[in-house]
PDB file of N, CA, C and O in Angstrom, chain B, residues numbered from 101:
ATOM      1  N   UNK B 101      98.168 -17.694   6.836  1.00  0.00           N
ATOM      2  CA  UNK B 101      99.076 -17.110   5.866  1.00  0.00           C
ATOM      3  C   UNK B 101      99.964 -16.040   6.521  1.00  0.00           C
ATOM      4  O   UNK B 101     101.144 -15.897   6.200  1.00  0.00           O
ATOM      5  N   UNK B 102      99.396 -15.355   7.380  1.00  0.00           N
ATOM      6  CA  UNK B 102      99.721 -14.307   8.310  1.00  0.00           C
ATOM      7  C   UNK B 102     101.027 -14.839   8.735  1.00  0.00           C
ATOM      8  O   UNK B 102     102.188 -14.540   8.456  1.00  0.00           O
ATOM      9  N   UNK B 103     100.364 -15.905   9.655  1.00  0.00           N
ATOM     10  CA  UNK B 103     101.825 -16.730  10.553  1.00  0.00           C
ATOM     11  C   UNK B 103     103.088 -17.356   9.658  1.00  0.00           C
ATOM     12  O   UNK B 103     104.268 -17.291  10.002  1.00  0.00           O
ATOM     13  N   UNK B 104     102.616 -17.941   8.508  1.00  0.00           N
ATOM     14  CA  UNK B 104     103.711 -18.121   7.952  1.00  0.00           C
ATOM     15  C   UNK B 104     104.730 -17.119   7.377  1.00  0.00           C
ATOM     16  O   UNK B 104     105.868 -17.500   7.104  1.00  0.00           O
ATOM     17  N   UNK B 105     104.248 -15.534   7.145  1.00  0.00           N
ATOM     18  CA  UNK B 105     105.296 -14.569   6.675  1.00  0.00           C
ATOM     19  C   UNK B 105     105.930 -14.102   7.760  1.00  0.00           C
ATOM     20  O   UNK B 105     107.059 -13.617   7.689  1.00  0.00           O
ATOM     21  N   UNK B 106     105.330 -14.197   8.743  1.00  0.00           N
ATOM     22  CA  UNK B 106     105.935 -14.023  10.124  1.00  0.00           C
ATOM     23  C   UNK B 106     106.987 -14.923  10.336  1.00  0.00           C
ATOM     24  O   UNK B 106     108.083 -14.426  10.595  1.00  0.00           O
ATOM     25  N   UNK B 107     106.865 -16.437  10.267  1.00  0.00           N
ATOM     26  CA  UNK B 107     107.937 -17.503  10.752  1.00  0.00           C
ATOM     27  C   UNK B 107     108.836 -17.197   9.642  1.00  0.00           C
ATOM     28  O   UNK B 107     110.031 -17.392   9.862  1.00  0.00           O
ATOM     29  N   UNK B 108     108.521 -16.787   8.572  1.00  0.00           N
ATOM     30  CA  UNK B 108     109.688 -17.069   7.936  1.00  0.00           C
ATOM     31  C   UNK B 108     110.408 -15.461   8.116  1.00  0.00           C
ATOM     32  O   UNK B 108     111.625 -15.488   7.930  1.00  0.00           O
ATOM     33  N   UNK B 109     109.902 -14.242   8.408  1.00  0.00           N
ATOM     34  CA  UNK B 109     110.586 -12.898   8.949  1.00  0.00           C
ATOM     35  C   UNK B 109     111.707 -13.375   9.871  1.00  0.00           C
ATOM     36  O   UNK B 109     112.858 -12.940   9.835  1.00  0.00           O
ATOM     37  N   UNK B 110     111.313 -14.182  10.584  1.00  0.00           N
ATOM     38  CA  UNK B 110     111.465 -14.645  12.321  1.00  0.00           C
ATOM     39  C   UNK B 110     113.413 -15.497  11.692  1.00  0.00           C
ATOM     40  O   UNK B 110     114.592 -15.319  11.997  1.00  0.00           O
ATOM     41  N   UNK B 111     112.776 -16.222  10.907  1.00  0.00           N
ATOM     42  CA  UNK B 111     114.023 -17.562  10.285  1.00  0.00           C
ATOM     43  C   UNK B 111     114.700 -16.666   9.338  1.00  0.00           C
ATOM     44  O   UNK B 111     115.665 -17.314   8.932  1.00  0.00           O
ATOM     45  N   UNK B 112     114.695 -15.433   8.737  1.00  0.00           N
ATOM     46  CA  UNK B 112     115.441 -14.763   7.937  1.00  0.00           C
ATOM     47  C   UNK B 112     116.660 -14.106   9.469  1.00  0.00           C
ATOM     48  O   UNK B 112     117.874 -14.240   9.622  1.00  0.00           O
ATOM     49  N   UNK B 113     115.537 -13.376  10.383  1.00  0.00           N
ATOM     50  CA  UNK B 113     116.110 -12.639  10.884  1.00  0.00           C
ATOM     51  C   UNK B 113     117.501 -13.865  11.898  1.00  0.00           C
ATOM     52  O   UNK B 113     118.570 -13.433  12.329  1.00  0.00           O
ATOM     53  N   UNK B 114     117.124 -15.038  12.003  1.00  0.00           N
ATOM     54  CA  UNK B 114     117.762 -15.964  12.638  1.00  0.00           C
ATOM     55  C   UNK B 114     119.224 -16.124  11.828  1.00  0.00           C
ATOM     56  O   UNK B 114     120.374 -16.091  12.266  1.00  0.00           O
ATOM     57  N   UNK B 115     118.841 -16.263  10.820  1.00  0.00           N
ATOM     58  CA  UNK B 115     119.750 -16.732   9.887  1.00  0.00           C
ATOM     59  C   UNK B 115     121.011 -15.268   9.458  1.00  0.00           C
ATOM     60  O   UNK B 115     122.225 -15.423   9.326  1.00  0.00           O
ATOM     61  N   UNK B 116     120.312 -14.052   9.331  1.00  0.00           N
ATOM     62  CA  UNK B 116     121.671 -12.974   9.666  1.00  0.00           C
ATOM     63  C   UNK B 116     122.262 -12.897  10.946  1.00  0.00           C
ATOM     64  O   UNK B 116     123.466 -12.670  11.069  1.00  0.00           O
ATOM     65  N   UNK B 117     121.624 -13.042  11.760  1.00  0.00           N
ATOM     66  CA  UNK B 117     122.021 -13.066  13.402  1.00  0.00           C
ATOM     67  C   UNK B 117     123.184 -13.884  13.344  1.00  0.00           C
ATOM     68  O   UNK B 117     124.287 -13.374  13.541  1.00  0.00           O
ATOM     69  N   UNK B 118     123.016 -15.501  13.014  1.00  0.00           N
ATOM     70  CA  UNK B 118     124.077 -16.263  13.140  1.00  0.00           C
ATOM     71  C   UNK B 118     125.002 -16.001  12.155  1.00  0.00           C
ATOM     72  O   UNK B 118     126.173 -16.323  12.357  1.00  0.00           O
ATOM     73  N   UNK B 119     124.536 -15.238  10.667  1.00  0.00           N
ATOM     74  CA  UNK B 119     126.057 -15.344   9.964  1.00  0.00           C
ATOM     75  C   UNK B 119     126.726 -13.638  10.680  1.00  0.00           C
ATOM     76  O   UNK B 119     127.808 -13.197  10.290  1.00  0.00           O
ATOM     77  N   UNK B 120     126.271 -13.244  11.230  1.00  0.00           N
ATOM     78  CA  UNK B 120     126.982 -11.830  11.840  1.00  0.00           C
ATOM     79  C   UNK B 120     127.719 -12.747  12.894  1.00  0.00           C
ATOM     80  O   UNK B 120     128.930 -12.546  12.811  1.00  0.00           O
ATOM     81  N   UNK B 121     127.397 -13.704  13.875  1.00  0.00           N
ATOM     82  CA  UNK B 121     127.943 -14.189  15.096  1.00  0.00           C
ATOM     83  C   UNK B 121     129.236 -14.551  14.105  1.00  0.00           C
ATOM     84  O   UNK B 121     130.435 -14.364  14.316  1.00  0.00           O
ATOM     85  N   UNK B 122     128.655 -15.060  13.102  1.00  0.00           N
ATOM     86  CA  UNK B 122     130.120 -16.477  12.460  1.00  0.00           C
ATOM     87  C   UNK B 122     131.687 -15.144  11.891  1.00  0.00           C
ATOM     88  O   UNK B 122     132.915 -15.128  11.971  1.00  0.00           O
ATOM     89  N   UNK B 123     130.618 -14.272  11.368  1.00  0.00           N
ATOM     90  CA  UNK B 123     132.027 -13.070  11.228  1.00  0.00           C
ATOM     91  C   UNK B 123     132.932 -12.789  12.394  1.00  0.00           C
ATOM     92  O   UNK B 123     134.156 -12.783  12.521  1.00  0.00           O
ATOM     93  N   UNK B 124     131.764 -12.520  13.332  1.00  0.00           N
ATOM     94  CA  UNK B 124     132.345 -11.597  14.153  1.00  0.00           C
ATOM     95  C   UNK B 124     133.551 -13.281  15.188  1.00  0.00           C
ATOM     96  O   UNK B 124     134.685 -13.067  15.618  1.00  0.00           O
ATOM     97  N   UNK B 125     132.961 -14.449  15.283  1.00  0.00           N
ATOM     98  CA  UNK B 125     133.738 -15.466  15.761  1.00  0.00           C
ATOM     99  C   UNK B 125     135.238 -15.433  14.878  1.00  0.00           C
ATOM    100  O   UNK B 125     136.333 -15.332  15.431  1.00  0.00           O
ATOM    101  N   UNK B 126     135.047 -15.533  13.514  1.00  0.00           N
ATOM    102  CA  UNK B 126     136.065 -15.547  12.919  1.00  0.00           C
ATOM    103  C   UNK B 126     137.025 -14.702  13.000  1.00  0.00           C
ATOM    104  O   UNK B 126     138.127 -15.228  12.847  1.00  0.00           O
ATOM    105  N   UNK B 127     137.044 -12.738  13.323  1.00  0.00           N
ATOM    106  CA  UNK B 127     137.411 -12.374  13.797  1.00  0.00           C
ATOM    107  C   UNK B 127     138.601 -12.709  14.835  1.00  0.00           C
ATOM    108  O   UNK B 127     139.817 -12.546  14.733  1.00  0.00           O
ATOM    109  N   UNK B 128     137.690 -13.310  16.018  1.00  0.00           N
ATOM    110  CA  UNK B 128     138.387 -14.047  16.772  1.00  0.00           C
ATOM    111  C   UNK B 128     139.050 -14.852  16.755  1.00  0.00           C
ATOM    112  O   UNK B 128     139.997 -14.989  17.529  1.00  0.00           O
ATOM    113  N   UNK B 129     138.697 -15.698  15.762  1.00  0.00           N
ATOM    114  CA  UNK B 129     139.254 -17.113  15.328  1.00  0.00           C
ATOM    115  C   UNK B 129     139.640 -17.142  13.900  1.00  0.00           C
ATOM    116  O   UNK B 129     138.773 -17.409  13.068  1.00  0.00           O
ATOM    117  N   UNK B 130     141.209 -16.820  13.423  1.00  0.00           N
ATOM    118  CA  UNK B 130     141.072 -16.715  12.345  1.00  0.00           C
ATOM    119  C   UNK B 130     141.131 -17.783  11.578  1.00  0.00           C
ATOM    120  O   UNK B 130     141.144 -17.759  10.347  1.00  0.00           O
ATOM    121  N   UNK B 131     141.193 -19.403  12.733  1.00  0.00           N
ATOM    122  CA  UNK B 131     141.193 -20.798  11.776  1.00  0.00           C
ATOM    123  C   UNK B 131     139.899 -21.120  12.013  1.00  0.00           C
ATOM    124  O   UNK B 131     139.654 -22.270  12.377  1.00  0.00           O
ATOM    125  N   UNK B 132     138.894 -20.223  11.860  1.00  0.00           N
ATOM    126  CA  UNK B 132     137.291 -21.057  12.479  1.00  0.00           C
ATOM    127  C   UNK B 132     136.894 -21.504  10.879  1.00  0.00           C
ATOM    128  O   UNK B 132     135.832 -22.095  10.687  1.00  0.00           O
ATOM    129  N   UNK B 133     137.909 -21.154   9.613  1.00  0.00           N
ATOM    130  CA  UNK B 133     136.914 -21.609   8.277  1.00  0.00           C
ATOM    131  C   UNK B 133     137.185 -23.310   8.077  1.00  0.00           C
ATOM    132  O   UNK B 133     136.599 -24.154   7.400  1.00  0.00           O
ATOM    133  N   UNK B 134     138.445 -23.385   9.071  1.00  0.00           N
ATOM    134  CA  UNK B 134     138.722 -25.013   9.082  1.00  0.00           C
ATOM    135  C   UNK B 134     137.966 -26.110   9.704  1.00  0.00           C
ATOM    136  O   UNK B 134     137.790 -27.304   9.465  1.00  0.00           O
ATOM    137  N   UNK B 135     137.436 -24.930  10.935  1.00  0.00           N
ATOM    138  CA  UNK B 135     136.859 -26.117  11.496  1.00  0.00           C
ATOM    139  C   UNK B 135     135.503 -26.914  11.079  1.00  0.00           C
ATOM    140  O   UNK B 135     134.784 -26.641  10.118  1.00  0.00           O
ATOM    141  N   UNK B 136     135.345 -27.819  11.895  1.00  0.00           N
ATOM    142  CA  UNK B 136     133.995 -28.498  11.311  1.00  0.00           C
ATOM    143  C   UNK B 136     132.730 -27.796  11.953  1.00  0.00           C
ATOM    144  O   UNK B 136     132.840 -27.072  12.943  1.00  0.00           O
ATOM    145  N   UNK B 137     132.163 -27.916  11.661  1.00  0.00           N
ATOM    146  CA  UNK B 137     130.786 -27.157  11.702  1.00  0.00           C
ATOM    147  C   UNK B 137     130.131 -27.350  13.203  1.00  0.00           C
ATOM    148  O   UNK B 137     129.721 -26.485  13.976  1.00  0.00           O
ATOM    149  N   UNK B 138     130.163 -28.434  13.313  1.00  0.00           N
ATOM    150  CA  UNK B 138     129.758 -28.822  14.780  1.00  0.00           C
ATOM    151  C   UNK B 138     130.644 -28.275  16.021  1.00  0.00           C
ATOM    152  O   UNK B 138     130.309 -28.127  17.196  1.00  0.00           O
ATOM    153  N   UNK B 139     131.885 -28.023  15.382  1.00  0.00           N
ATOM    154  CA  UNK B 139     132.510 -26.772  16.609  1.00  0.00           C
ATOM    155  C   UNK B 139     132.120 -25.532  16.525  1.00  0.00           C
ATOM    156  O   UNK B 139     131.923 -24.907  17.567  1.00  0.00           O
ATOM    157  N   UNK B 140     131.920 -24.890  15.198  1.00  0.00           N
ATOM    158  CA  UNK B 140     131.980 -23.627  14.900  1.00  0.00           C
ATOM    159  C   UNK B 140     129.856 -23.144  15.963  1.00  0.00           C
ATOM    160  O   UNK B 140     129.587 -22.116  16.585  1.00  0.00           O
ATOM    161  N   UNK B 141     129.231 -23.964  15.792  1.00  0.00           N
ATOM    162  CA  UNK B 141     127.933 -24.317  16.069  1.00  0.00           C
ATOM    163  C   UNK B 141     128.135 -24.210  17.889  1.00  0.00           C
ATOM    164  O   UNK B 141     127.573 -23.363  18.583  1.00  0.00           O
ATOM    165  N   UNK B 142     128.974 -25.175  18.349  1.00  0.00           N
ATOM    166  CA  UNK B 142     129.182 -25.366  19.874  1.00  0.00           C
ATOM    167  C   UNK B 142     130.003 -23.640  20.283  1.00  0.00           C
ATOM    168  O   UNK B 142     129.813 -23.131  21.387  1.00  0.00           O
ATOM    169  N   UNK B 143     130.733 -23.062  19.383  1.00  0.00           N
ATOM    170  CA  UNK B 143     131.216 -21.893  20.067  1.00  0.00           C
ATOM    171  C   UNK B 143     129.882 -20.833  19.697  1.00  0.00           C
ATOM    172  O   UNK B 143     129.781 -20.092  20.675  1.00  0.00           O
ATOM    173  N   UNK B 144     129.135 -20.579  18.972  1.00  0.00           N
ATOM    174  CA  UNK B 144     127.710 -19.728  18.811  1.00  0.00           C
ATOM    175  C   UNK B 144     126.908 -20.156  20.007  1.00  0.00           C
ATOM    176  O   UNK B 144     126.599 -19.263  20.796  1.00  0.00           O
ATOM    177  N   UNK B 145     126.554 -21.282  20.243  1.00  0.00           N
ATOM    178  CA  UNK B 145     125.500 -21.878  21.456  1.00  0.00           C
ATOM    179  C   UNK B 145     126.454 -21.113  22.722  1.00  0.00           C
ATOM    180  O   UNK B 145     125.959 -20.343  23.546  1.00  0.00           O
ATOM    181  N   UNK B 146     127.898 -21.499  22.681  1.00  0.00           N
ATOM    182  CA  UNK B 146     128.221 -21.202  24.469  1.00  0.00           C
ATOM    183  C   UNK B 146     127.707 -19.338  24.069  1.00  0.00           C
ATOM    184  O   UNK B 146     126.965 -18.860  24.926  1.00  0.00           O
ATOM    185  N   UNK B 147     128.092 -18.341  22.819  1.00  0.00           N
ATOM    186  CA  UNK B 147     128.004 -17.144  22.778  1.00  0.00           C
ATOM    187  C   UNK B 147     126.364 -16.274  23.032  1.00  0.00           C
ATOM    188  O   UNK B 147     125.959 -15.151  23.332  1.00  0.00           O
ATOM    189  N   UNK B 148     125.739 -17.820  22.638  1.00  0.00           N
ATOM    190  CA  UNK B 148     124.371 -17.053  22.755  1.00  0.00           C
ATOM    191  C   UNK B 148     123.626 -17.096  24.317  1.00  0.00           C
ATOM    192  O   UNK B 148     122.768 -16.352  24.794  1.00  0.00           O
ATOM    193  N   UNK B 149     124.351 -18.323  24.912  1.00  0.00           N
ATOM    194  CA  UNK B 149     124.247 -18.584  26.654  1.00  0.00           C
ATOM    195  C   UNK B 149     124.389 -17.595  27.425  1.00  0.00           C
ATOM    196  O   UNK B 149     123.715 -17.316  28.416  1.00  0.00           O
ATOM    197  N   UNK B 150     125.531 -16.886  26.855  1.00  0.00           N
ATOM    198  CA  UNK B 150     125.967 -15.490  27.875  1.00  0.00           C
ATOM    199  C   UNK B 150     124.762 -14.735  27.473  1.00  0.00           C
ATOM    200  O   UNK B 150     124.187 -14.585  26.394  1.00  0.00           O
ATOM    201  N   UNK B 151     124.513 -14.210  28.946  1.00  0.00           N
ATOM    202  CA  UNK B 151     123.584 -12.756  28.751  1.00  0.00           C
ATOM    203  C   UNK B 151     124.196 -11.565  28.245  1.00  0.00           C
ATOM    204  O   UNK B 151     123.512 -10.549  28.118  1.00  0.00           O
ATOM    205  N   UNK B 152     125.109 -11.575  28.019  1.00  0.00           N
ATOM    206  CA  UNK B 152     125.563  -9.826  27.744  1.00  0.00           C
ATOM    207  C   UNK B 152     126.325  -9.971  26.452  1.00  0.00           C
ATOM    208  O   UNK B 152     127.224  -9.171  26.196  1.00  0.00           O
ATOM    209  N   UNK B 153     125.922 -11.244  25.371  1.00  0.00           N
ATOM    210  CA  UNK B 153     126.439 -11.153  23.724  1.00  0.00           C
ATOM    211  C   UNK B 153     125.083 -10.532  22.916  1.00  0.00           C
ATOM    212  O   UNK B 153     125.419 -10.033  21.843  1.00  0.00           O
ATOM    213  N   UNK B 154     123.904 -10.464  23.134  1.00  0.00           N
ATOM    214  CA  UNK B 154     122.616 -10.277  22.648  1.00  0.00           C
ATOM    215  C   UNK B 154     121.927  -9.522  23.155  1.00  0.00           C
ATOM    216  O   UNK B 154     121.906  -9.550  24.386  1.00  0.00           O
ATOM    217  N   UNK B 155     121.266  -8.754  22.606  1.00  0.00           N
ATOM    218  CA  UNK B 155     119.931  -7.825  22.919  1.00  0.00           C
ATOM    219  C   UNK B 155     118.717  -8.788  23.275  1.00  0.00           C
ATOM    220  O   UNK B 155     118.601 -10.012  23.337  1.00  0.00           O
ATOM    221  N   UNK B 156     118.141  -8.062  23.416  1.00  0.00           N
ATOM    222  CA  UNK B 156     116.515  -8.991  23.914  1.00  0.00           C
ATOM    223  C   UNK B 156     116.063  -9.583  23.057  1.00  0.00           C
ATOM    224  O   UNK B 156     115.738 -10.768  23.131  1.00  0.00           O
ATOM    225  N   UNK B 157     115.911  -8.569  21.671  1.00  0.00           N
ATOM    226  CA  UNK B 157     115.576  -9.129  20.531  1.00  0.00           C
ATOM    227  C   UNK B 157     115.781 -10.330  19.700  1.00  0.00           C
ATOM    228  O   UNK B 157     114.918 -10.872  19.009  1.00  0.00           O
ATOM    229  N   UNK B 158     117.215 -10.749  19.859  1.00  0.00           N
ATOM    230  CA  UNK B 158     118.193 -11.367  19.405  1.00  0.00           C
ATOM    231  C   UNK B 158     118.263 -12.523  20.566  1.00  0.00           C
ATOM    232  O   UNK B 158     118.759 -13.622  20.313  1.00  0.00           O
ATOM    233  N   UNK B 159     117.711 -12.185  21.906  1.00  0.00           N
ATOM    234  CA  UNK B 159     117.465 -13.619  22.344  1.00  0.00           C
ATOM    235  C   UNK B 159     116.500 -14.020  22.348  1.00  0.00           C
ATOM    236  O   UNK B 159     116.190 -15.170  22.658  1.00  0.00           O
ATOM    237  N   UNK B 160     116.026 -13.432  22.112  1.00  0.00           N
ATOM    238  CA  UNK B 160     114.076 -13.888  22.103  1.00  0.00           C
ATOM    239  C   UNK B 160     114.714 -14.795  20.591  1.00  0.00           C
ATOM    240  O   UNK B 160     115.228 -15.900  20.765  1.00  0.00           O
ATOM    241  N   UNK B 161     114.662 -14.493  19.871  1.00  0.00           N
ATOM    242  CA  UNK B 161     114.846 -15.327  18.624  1.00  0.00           C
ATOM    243  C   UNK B 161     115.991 -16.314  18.570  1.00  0.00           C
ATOM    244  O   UNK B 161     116.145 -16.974  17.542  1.00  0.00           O
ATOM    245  N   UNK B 162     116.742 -16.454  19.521  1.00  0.00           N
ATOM    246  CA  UNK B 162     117.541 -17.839  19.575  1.00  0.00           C
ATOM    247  C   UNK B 162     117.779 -18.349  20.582  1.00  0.00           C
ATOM    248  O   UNK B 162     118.862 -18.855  20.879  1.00  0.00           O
ATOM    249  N   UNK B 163     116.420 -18.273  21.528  1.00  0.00           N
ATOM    250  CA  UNK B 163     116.018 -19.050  23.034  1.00  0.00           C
ATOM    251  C   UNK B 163     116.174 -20.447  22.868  1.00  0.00           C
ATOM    252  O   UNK B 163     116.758 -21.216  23.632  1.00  0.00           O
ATOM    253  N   UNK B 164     115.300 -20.845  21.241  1.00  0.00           N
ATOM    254  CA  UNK B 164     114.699 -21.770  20.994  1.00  0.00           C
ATOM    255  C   UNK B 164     116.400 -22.833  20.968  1.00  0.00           C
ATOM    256  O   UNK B 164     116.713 -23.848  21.590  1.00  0.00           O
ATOM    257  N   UNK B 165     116.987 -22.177  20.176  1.00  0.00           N
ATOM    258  CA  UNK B 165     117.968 -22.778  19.341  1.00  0.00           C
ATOM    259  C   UNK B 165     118.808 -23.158  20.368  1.00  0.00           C
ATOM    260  O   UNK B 165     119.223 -22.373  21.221  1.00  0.00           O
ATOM    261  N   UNK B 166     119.276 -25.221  20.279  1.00  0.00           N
ATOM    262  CA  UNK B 166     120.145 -25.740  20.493  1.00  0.00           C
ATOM    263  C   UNK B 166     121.299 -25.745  19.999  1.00  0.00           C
ATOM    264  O   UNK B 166     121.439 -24.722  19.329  1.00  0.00           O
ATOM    265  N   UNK B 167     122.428 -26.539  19.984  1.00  0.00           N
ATOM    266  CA  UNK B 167     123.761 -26.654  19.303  1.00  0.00           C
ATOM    267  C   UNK B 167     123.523 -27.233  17.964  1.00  0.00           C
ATOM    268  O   UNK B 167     124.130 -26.890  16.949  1.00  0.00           O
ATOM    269  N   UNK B 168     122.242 -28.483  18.055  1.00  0.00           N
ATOM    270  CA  UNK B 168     122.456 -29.049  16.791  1.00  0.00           C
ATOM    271  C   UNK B 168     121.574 -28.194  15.620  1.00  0.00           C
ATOM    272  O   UNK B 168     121.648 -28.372  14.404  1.00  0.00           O
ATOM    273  N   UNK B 169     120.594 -27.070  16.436  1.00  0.00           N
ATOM    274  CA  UNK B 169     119.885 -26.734  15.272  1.00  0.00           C
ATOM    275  C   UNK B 169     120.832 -25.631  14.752  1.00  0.00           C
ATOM    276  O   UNK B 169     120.325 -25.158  13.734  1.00  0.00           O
ATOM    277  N   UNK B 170     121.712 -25.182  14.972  1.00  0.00           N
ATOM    278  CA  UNK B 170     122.611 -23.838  15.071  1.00  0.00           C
ATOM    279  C   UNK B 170     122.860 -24.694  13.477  1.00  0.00           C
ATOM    280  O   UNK B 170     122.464 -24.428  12.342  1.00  0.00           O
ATOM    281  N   UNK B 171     123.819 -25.966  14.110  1.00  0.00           N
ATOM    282  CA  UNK B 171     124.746 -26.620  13.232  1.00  0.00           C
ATOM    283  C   UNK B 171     123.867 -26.669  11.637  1.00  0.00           C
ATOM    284  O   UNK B 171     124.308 -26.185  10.595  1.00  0.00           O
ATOM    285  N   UNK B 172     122.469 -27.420  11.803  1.00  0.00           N
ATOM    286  CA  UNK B 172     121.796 -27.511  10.867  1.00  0.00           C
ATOM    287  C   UNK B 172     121.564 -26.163   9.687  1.00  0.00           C
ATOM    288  O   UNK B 172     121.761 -26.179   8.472  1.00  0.00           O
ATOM    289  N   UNK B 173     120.972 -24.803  10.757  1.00  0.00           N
ATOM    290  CA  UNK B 173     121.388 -23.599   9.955  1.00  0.00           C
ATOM    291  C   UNK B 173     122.472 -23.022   9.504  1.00  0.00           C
ATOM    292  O   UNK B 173     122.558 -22.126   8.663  1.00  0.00           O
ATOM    293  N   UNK B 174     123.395 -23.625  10.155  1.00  0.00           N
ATOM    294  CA  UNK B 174     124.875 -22.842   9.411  1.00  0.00           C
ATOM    295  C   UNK B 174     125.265 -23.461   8.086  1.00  0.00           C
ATOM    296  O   UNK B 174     125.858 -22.864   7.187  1.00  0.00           O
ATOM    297  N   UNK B 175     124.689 -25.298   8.051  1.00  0.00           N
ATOM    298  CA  UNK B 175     125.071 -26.141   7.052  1.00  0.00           C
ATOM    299  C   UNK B 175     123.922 -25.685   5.531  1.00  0.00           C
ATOM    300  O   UNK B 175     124.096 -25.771   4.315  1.00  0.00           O
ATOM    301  N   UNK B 176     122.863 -25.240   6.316  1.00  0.00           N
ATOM    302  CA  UNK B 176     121.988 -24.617   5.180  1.00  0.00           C
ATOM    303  C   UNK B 176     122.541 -23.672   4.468  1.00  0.00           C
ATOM    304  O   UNK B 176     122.567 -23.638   3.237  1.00  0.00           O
ATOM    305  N   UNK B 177     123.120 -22.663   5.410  1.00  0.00           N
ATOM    306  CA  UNK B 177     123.713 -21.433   4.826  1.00  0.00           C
ATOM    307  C   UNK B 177     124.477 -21.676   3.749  1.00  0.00           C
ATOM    308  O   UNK B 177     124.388 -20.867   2.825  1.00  0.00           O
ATOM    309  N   UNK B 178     125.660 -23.160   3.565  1.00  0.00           N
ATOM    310  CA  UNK B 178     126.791 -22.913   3.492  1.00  0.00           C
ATOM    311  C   UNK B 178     126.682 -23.030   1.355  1.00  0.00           C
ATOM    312  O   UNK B 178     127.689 -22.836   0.674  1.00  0.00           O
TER     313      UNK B 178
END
């Protein structure tokens, strides 16, 4: 029971991480609400690759995460 309030702490904290990335991308990109998801997903994966976009914390918690699972959580979000 333990572990599960934990995984899901873990998947909350995942899930602000990436909608802070998606602000702060948009920022950058002010046509990123057009694009399709699977780009918006491929520019978070190259952001989370770099060592110097994330704290430790923040990579420890999206080591795991590929392009397509990014895509999958952003489509949850939406």
């Amino acid at each position: 029971m333990l572990e599960d309030k934990k995984e899901d702490l873990s998947g909350e904290k995942v899930k602000r991480l990436l909608e802070r990335m998606v602000r702060d991308l948009g920022r950058e990109h002010p046509d990123l609400y057009y694009q399709p998801t699977s780009h918006i997903a491929r520019l978070l994966h190259e952001r989370i690759a770099k060592a110097d976009t994330l704290n430790g914390e923040e990579r420890e918690l999206t080591a795991h995460l590929g392009q397509r699972d990014i895509q999958v959580l952003l489509s949850m979000n939406s």
